[in-house]
KOLTI-963019 format. One line per field, with one value per residue (C-alpha): x, y, z. Coordinates in steps of 0.2 Angstrom, whole numbers, plus 5000, padded with zeros to 4 digits. Example, Ala and Ser with C-alpha at 12.3 -4.5 7.8 and 13.67 -1.06 7.14 Angstrom:
! KOLTI-963019
x	c(5062;5068)
y	c(4978;4995)
z	c(5039;5036)
This chain:
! KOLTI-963019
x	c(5361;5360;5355;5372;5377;5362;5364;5382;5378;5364;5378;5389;5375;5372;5389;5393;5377;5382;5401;5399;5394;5391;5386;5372;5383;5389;5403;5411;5411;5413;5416;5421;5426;5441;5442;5446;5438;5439;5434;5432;5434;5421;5419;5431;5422;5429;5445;5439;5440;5441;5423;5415;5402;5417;5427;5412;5408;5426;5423;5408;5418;5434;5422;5406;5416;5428;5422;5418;5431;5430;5439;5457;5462;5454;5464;5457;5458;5450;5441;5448;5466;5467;5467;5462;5465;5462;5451;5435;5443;5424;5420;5437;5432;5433;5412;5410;5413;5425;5412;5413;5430;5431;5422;5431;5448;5439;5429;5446;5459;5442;5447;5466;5461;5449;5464;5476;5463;5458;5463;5466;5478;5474;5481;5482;5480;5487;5486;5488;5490;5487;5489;5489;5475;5474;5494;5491;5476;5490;5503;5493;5488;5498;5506;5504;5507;5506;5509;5524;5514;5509;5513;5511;5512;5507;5507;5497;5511;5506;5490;5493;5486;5503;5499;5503;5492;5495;5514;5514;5509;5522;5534;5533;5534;5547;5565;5566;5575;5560;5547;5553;5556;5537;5530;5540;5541;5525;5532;5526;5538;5539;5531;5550;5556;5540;5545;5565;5559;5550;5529;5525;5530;5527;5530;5525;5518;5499;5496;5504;5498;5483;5496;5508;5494;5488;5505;5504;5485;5488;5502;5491;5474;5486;5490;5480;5469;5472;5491;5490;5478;5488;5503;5495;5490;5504;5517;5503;5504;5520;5521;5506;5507;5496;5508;5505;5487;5487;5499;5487;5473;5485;5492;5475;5468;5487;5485;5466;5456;5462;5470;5489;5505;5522;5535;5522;5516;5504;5491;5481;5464;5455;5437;5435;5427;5436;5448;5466;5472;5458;5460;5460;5450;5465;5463;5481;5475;5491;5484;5492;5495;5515;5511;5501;5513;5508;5516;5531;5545;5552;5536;5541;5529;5514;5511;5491;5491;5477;5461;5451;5436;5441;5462;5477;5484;5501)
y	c(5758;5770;5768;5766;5752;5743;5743;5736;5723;5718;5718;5709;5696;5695;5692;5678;5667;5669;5666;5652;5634;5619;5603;5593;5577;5572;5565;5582;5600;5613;5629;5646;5661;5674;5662;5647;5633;5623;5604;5596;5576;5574;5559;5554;5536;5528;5540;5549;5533;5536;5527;5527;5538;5549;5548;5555;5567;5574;5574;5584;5596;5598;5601;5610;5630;5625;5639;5654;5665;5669;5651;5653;5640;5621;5615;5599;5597;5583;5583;5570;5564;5554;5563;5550;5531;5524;5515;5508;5491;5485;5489;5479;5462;5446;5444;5463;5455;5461;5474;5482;5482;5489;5504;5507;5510;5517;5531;5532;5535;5547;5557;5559;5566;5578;5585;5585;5594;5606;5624;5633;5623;5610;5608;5597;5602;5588;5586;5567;5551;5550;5531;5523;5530;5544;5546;5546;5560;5572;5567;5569;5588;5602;5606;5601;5607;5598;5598;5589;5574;5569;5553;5547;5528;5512;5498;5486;5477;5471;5466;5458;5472;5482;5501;5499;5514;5525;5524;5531;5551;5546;5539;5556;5566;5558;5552;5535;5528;5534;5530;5511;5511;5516;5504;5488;5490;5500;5509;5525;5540;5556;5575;5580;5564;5570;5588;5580;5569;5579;5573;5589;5608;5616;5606;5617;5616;5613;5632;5639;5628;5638;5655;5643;5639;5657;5663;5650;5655;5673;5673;5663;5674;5690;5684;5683;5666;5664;5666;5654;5640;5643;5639;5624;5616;5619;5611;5597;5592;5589;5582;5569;5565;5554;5540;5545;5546;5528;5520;5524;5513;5500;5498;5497;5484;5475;5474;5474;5473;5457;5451;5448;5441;5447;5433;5418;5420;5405;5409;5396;5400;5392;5384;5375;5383;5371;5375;5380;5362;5355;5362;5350;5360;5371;5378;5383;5399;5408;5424;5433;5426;5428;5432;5448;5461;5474;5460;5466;5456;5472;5472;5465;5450;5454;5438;5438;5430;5417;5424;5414;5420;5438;5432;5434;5415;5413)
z	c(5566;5552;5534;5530;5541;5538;5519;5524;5536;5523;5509;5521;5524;5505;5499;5511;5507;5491;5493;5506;5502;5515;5507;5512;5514;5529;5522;5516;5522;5508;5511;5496;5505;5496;5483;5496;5492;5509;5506;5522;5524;5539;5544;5558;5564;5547;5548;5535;5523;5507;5502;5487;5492;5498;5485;5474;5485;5482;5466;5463;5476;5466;5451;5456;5455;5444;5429;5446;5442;5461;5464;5465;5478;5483;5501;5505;5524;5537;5554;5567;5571;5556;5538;5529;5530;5512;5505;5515;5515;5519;5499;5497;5505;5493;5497;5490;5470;5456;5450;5467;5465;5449;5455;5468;5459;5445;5457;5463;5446;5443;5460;5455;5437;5445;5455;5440;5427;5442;5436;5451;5462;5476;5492;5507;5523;5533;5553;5556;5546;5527;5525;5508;5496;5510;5505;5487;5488;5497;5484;5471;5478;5470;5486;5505;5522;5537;5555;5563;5574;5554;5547;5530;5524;5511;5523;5509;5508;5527;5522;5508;5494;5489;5486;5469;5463;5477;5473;5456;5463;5477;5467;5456;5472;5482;5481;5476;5491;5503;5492;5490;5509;5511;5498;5502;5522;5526;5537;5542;5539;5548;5545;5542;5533;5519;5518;5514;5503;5493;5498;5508;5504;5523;5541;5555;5572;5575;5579;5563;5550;5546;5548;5536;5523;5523;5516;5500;5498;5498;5488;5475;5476;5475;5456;5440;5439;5420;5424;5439;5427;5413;5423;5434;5415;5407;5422;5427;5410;5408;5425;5423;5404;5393;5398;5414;5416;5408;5421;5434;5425;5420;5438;5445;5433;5434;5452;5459;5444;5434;5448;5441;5450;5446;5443;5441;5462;5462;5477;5485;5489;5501;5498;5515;5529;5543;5554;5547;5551;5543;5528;5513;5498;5487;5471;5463;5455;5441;5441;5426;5408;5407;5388;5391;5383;5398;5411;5419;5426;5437;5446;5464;5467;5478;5490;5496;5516;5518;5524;5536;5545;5547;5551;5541;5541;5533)
């Protein structure tokens, strides 16, 4: 090898230690090549749930090259058959407390805003389920292409949470008719059914989606990255106003934080720890104060199943 081959093969070296990241974290995989940011959900055992350790993780990802004039693109992207399946619903059990609560869906509403404030655009590289707050993270995204064997879904309703939150970025996303459908049945819809309704941008097959994501990427690195921020502030902005911004904290706090029931739902809670026949301990519990000016009466009523050592009991 001459001089000049070695001084490239050194220059080579150089460039990509500088221009390629991994994190330390288990949890994520970062990657900045071309001006690609590739953040990677890694960890497949919890299907890529959306933790709090996670969701910060995401966070400082989204944020840490923000101002690197090299960044142009962030695609968010999973290991595993599942993209991601929501929140860790472990950090959502009644014995976790209200302040853990709190954190979650606040760490989360913190996630979302990074996405919209991000200046170069974000997104989602999907190849399985994206279920619930895994859903809201690709509808949230700037764009998003996925395989067709992906499913996206809110089935809280079926457990008794309803995806609330998550419905507002799907709700702006998709066609009414599909979105309700989503949010009231929790049915999973198809890879094509989210490109008709308007969730993803790009349906392919498992072998082109990286050929399918290259062509939006390109096309984005080939332009100016103060035309292409100008342009992702200016149409976020009128897409997620202020109003906006404070209906995803409202929502949150309306349904998980201050615990509030549409229509005057009473909920029984259970305070015994016998058997389900044995129970004889209820406390009526109204859970919204029907004089709150932020209450509203088109809300659909969310109806919370009895929980009984570690079992649904209607």
């Amino acid at each position: 090898m001459n001089i000049t081959s070695k001084t490239k093969f050194f220059q080579k070296v150089i460039t990509t230690t500088f221009n390629r990241y991994c994190s330390s974290s288990s949890l994520t995989k970062v990657t900045l090549e071309n001006g690609i940011q590739t953040i990677t959900l890694s960890d497949p055992k919890t299907r890529n749930a959306l933790s709090i350790a996670m969701m910060q993780e995401l966070i400082k990802n989204i944020k840490q090259n923000e101002n690197n004039q090299q960044l142009r693109v962030i695609v968010i992207t999973s290991e595993g058959p599942v993209f991601s399946a929501g929140h860790n619903m472990k950090e959502l059990l009644p014995e976790s407390g209200r302040e853990l609560h709190e954190r979650v869906f606040n760490v989360s509403s913190t996630l979302m805003m990074s996405i919209i404030d991000s200046p170069v655009p974000v997104i989602a590289r999907v190849d399985g389920l994206a279920a619930a707050a895994g859903c809201q993270l690709v509808a949230q995204c700037d764009m998003a292409v996925c395989t067709d064997v992906s499913k996206f879904s809110t089935p809280g309703a079926q457990f008794g949470i309803f995806c609330s939150t998550p419905g507002i970025p799907i709700a702006r996303s998709v066609q009414k008719m599909t979105a309700l459908r989503m949010l009231f049945t929790g049915l999973p819809i198809t890879a094509q059914e989210a490109k008709e309704g308007g969730l993803v941008s790009v349906v392919c097959g498992k072998e082109a989606i990286d050929e399918e994501l290259n062509k939006i990427t390109s096309a984005i690195i080939s332009k100016s990255r103060s035309v292409i921020e100008l342009g992702s502030t200016t149409m976020v902005d009128n897409i997620n106003l202020k109003d906006g911004q404070e209906g995803i904290k409202k929502k949150s706090e309306r349904f998980f934080l201050k615990k509030r029931t549409p229509y005057g739902v009473k909920m029984l809670r259970v305070e015994s720890n016998t058997d389900i026949k044995g129970f004889t301990e209820f406390e009526e519990e109204i859970l919204f104060d029907e004089d709150d000016p932020d209450f509203d009466h088109k809300v659909p009523a969310i109806r919370v199943p009895l929980i009984f050592k570690g079992k649904s009991k209607r």
